[in-house]
N, CA, C and O atoms as a printed pandas DataFrame, in Angstrom:
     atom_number atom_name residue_name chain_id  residue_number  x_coord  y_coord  z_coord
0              1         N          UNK        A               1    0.175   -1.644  -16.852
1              2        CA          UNK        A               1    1.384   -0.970  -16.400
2              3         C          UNK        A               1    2.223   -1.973  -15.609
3              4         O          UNK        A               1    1.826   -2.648  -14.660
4              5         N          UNK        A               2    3.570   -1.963  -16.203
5              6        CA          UNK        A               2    4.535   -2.910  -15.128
6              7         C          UNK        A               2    4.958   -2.527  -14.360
7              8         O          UNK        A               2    4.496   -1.454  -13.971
8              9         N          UNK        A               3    6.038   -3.088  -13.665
9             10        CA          UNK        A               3    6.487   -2.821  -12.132
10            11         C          UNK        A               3    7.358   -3.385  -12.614
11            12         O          UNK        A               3    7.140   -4.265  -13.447
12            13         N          UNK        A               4    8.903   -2.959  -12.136
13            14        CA          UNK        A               4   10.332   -2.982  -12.728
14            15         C          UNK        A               4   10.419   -3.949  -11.541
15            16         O          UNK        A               4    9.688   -3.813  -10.559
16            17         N          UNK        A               5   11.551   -5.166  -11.678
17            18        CA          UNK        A               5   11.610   -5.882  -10.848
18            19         C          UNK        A               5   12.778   -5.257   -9.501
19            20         O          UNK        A               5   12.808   -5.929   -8.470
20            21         N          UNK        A               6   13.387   -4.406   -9.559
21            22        CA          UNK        A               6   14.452   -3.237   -9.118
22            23         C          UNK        A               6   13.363   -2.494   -7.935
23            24         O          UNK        A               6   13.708   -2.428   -6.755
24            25         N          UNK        A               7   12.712   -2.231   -8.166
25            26        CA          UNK        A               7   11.511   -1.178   -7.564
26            27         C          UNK        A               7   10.654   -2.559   -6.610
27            28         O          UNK        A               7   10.262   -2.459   -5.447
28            29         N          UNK        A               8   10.548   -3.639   -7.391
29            30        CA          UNK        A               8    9.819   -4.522   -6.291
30            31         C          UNK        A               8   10.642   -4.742   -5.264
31            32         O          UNK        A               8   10.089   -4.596   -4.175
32            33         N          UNK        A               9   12.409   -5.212   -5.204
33            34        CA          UNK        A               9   13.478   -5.360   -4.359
34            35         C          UNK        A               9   13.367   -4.097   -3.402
35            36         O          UNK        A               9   13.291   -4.327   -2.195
36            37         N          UNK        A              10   13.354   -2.848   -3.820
37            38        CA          UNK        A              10   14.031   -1.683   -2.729
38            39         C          UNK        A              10   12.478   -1.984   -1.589
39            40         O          UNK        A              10   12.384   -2.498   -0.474
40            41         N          UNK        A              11   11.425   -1.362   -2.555
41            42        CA          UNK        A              11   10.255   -1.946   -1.914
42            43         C          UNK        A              11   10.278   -2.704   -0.486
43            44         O          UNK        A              11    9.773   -2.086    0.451
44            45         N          UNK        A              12   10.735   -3.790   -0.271
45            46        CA          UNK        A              12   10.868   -4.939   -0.027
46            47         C          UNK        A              12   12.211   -4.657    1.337
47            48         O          UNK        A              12   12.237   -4.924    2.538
48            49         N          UNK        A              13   12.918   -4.183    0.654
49            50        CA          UNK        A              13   14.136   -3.458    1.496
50            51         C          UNK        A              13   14.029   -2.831    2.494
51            52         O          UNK        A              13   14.439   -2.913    3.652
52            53         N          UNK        A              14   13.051   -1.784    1.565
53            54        CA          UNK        A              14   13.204   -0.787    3.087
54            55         C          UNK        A              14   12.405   -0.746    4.063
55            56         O          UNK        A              14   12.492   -0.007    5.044
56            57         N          UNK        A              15   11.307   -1.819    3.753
57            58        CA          UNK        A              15   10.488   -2.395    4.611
58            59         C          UNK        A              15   11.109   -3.296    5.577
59            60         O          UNK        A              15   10.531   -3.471    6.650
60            61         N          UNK        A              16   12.196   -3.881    5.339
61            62        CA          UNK        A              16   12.639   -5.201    5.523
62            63         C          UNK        A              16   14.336   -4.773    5.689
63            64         O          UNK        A              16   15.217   -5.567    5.361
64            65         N          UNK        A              17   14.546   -3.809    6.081
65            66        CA          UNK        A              17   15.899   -3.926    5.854
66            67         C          UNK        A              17   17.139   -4.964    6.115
67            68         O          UNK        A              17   18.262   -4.875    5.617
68            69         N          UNK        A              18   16.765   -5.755    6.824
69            70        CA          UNK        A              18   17.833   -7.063    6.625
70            71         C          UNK        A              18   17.956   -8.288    5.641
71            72         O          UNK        A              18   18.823   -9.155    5.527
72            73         N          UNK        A              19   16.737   -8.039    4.948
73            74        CA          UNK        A              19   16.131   -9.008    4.223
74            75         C          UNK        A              19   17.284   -9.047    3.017
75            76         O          UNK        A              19   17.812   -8.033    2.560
76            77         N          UNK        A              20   17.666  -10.838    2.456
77            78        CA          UNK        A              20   17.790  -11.005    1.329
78            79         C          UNK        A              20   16.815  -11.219    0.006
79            80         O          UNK        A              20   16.205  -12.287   -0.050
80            81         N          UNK        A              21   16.691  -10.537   -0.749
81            82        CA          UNK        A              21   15.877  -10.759   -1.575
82            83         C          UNK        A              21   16.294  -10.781   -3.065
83            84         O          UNK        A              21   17.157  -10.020   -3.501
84            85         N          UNK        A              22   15.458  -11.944   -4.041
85            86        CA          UNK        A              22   15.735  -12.486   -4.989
86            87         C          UNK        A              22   14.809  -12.091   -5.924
87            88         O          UNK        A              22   13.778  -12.251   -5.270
88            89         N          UNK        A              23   14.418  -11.643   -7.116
89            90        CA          UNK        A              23   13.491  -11.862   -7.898
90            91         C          UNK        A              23   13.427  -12.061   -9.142
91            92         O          UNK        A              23   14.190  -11.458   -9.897
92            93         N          UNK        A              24   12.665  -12.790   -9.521
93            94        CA          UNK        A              24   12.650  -13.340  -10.964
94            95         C          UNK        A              24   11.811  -13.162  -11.786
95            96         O          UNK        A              24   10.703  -13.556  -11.424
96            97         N          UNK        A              25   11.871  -12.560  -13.144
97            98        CA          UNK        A              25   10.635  -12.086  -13.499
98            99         C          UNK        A              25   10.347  -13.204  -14.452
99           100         O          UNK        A              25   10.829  -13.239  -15.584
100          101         N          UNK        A              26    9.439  -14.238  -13.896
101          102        CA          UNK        A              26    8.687  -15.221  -14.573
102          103         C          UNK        A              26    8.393  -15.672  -16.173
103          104         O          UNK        A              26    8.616  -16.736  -16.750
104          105         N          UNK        A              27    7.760  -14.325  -16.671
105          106        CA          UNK        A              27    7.223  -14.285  -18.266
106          107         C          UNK        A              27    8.012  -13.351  -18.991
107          108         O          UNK        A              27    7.676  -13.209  -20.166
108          109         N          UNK        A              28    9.076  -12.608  -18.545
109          110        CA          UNK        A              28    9.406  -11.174  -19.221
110          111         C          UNK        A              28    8.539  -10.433  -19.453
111          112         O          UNK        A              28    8.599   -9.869  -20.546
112          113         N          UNK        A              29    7.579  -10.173  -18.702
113          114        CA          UNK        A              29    6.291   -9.112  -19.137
114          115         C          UNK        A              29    6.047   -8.023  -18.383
115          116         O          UNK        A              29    5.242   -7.099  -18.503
116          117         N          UNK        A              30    6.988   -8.318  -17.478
117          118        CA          UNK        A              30    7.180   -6.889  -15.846
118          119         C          UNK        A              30    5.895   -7.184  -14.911
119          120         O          UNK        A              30    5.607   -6.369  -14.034
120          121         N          UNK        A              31    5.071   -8.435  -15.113
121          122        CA          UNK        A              31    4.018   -8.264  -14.269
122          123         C          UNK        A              31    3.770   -9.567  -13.865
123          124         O          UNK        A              31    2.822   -9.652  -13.084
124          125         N          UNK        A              32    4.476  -10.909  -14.229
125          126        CA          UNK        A              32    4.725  -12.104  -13.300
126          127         C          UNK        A              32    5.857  -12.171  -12.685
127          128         O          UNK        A              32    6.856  -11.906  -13.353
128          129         N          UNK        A              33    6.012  -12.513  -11.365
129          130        CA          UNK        A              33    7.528  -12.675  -10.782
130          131         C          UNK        A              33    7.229  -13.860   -9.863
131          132         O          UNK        A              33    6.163  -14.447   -9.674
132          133         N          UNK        A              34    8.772  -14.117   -9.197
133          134        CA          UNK        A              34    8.968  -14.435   -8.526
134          135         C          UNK        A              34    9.319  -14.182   -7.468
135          136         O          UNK        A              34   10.478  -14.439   -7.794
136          137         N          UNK        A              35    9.477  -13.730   -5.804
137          138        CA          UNK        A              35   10.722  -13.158   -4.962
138          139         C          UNK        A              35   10.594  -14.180   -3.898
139          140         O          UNK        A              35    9.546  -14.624   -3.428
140          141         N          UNK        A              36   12.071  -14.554   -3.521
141          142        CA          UNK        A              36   12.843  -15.182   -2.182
142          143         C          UNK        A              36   13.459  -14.482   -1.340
143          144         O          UNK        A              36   14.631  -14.163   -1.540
144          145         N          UNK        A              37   12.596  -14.001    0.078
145          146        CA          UNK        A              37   12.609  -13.746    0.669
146          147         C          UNK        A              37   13.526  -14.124    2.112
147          148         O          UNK        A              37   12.902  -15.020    2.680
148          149         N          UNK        A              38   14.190  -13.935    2.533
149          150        CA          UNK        A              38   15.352  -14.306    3.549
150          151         C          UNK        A              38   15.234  -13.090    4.343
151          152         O          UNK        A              38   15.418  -12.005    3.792
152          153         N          UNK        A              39   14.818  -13.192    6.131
153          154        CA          UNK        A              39   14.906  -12.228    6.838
154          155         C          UNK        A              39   14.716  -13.028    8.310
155          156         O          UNK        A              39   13.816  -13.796    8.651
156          157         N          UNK        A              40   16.020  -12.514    9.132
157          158        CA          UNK        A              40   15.838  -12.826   10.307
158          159         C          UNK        A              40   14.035  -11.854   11.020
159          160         O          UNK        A              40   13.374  -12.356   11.929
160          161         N          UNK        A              41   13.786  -11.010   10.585
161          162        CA          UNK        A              41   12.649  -10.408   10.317
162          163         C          UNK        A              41   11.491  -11.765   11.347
163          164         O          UNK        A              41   11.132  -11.865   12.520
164          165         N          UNK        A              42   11.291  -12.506   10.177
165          166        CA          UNK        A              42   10.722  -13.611   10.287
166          167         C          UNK        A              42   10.519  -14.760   11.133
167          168         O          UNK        A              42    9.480  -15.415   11.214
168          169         N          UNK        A              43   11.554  -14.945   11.732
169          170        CA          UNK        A              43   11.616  -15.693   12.957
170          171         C          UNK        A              43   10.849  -16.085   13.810
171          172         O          UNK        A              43   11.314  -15.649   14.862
172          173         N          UNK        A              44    9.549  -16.893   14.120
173          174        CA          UNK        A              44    8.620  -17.144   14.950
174          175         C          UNK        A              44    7.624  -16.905   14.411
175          176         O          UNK        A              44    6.640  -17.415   14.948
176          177         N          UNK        A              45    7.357  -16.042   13.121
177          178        CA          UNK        A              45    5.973  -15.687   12.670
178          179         C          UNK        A              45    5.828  -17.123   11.706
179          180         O          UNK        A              45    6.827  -17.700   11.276
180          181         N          UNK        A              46    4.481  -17.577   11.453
181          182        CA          UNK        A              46    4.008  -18.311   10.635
182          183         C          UNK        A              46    4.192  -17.318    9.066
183          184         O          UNK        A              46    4.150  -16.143    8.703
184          185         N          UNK        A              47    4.452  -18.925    8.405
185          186        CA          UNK        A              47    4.161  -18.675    7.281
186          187         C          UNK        A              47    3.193  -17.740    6.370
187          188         O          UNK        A              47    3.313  -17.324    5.217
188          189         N          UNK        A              48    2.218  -17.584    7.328
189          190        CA          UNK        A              48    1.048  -16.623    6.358
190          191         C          UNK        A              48    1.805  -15.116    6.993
191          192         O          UNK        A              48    1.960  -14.202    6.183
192          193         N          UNK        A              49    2.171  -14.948    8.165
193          194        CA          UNK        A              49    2.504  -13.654    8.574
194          195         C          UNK        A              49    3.222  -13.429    7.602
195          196         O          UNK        A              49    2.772  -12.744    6.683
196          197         N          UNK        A              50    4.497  -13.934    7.551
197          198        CA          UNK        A              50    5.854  -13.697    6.504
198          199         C          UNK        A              50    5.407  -13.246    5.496
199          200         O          UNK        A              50    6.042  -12.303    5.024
200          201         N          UNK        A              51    4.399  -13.619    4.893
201          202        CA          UNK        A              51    3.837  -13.484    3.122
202          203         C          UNK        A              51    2.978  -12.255    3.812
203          204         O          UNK        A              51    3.343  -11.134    3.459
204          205         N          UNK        A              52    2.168  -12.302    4.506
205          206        CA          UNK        A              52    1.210  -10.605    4.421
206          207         C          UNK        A              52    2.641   -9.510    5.011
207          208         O          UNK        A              52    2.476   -8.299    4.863
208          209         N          UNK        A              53    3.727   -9.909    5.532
209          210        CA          UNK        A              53    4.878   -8.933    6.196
210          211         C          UNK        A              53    5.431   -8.411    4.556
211          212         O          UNK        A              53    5.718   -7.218    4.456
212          213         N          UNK        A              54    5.546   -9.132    3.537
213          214        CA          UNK        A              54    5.904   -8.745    2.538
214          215         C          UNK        A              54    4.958   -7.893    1.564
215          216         O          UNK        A              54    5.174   -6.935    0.822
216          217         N          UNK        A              55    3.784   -8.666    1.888
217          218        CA          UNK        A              55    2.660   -7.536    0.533
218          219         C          UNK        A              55    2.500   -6.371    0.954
219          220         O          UNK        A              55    2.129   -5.392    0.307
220          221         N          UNK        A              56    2.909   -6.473    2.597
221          222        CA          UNK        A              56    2.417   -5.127    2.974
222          223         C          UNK        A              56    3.274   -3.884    2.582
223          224         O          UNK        A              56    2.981   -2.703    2.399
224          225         N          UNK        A              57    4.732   -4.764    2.508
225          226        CA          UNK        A              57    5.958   -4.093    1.921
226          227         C          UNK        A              57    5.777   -3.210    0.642
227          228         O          UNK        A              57    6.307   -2.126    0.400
228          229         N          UNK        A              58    4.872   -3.957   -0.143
229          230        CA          UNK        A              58    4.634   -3.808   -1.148
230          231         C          UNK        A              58    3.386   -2.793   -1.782
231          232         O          UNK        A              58    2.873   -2.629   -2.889
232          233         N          UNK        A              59    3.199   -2.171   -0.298
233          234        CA          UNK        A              59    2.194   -1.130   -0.452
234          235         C          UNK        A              59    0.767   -1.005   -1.399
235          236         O          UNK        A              59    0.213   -0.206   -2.154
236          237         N          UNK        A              60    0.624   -2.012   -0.967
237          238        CA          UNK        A              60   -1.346   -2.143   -1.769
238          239         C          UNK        A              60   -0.622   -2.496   -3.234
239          240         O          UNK        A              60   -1.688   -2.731   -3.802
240          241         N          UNK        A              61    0.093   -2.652   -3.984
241          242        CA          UNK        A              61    0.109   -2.474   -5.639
242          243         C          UNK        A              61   -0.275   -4.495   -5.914
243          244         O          UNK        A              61   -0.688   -5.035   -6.940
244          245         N          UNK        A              62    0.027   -5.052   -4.742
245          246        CA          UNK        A              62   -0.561   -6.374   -5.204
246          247         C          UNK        A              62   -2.155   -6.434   -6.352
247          248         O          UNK        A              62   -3.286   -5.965   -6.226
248          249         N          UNK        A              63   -1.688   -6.999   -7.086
249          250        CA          UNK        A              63   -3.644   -6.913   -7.714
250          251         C          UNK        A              63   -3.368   -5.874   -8.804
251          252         O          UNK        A              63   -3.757   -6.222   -9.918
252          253         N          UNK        A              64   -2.808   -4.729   -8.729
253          254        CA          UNK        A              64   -2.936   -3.592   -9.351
254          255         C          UNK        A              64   -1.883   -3.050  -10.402
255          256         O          UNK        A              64   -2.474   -2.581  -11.374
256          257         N          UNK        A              65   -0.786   -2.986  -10.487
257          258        CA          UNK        A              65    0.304   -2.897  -10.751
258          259         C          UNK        A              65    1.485   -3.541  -10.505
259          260         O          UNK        A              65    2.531   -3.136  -11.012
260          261         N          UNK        A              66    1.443   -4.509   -9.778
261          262        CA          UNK        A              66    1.745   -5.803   -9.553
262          263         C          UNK        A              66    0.946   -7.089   -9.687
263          264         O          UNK        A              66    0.207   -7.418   -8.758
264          265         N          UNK        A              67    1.056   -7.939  -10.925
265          266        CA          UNK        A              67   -0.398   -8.680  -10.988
266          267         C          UNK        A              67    0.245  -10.014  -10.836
267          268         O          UNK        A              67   -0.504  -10.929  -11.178
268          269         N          UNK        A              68    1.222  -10.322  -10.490
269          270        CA          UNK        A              68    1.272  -12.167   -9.715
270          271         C          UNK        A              68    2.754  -11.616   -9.380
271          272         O          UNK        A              68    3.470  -10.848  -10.022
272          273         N          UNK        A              69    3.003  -12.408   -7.907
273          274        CA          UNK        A              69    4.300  -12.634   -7.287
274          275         C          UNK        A              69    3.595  -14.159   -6.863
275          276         O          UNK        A              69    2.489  -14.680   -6.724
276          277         N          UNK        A              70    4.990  -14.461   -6.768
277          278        CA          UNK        A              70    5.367  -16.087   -6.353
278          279         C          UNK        A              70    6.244  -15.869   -5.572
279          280         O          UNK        A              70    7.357  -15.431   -5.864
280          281         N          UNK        A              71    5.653  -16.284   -3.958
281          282        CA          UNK        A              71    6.503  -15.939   -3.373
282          283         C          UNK        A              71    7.315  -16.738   -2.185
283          284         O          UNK        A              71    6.663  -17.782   -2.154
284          285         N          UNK        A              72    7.882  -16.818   -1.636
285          286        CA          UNK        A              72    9.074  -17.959   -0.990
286          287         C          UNK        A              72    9.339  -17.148   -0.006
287          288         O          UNK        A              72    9.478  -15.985   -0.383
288          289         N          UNK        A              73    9.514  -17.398    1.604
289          290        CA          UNK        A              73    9.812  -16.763    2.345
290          291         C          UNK        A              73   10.477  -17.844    3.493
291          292         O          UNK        A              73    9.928  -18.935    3.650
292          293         N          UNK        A              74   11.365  -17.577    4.072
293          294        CA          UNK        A              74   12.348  -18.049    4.908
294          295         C          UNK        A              74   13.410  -17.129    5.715
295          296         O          UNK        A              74   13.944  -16.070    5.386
296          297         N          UNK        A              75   13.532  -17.938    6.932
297          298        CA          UNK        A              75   14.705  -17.497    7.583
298          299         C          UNK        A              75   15.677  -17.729    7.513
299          300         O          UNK        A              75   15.627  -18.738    6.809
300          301         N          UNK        A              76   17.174  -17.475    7.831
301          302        CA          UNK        A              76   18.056  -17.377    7.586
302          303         C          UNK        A              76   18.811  -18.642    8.327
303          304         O          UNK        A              76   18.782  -18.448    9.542
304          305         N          UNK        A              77   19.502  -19.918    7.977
305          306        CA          UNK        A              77   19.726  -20.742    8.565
306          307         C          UNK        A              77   21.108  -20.409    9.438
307          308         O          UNK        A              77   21.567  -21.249   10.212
């Protein structure tokens, strides 16, 4: 089962509501992507925070219905 790349963004959103976010779906197969992440959000947290601040966004479907993100996370210069 895929995951629409639309549904990974709001996801992501409304977790994140300031966040810019980008995504790319890798293979055309609805289940490799990419997302670039941009959120003053982020600011002071390490790199690993930023990436678990997002899966968490993403409500457990990592692994499951989401089966690879590539993911990029940054603050806002």
């Amino acid at each position: 089962m895929a995951m629409a790349a639309q549904e990974i963004e709001n996801m992501i959103r409304r977790a994140i509501p300031d966040a810019e976010v980008e995504i790319t779906d890798l293979a055309g197969d609805g289940d490799h992507y990419a997302a670039r992440v941009v959120s003053e959000t982020f600011r002071g947290m390490s790199r690993v925070k930023q990436h678990q601040t997002v899966y968490a966004a993403l409500g457990g479907r990592m692994g499951g219905v989401l089966h690879a993100l590539q993911l990029t996370t940054a603050v806002p210069n």
